[in-house]
N, C-alpha and C positions, 0 to 999 in steps of 0.2 A: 247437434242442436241442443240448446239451454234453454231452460223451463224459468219462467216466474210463475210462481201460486201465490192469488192472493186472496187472503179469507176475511168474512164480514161476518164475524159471530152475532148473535142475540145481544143487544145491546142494556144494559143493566144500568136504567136510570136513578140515580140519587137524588134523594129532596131535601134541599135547604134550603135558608133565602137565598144565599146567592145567587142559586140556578132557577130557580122556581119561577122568578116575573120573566125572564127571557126564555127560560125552556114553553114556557104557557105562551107566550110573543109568537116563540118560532113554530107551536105547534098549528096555530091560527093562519100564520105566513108562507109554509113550507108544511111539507107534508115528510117528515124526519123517516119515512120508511122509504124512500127516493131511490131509484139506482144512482148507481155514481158511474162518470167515465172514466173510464181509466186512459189515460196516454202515456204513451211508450215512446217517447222520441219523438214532442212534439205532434205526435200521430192518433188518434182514438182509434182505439184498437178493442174494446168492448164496455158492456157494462157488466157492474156488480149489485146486485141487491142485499136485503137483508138475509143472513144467516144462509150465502153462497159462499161457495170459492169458485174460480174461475183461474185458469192454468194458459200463462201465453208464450208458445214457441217462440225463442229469441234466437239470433246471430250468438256468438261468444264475443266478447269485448265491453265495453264500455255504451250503457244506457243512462236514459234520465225518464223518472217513472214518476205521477203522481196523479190524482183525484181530482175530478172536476162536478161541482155539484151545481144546477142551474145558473151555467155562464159566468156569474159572477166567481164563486166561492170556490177557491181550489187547495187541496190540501200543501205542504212544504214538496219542494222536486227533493227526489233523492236522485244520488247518481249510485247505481248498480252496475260492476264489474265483475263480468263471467266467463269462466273457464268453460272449455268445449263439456258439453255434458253435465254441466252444476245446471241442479236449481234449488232456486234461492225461493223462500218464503218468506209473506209479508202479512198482514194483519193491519185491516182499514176500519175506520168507525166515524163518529161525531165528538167534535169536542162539546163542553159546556154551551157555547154561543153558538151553537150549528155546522161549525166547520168540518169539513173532510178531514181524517186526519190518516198519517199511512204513517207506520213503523216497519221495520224489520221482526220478524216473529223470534220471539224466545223459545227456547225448549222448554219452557213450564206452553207459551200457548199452544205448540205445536201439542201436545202432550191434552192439551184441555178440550181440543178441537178433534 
């Protein structure tokens, strides 16, 4: 069996104008500490919160993984490719405009987590 871990660190807001009239919009709109869903192959398969990780038993082979935040807003699909016994970690948050966003984790995140 193969592991996906996906972690939701403490998110570290910036103020500028740019972000400021729509971070203040969305704060009004959405409630930015939200769980996200995560789907695994078309499937919701759990949620994430703030400053969680959550770890999901896969098959080995070829996945398509991504974030779903209130219906609408869903982060980019990654497609994830695993070997019997790999796991793979990822690292999810908000962008600027409110969006889910999912990367693959660095070894600096792994490391800061």
């Amino acid at each position: 069996m193969s592991k996906i871990r996906i972690l939701r660190p403490k998110e570290q807001w910036s103020i500028s104008p740019r972000n400021l009239l729509p971070a203040a919009v969305l704060f009004r709109l959405f409630n930015p500490q939200a769980n996200y869903t995560v789907v695994l192959d078309d499937q919701p398969v759990g949620q994430i919160g703030k400053e969680q990780a959550k770890v999901f038993d896969v098959e080995p082979g070829e996945h398509r993984l991504y974030l779903r935040f209130v219906g609408l807003r869903r982060s980019e699909e990654l497609r994830v490719s695993l070997e019997a016994d790999e796991e793979r970690q990822f690292v999810c948050g908000t962008s600027g405009m409110g969006w889910p966003t999912l990367r693959e984790a660095s070894r600096g995140d792994v490391a800061e987590l």
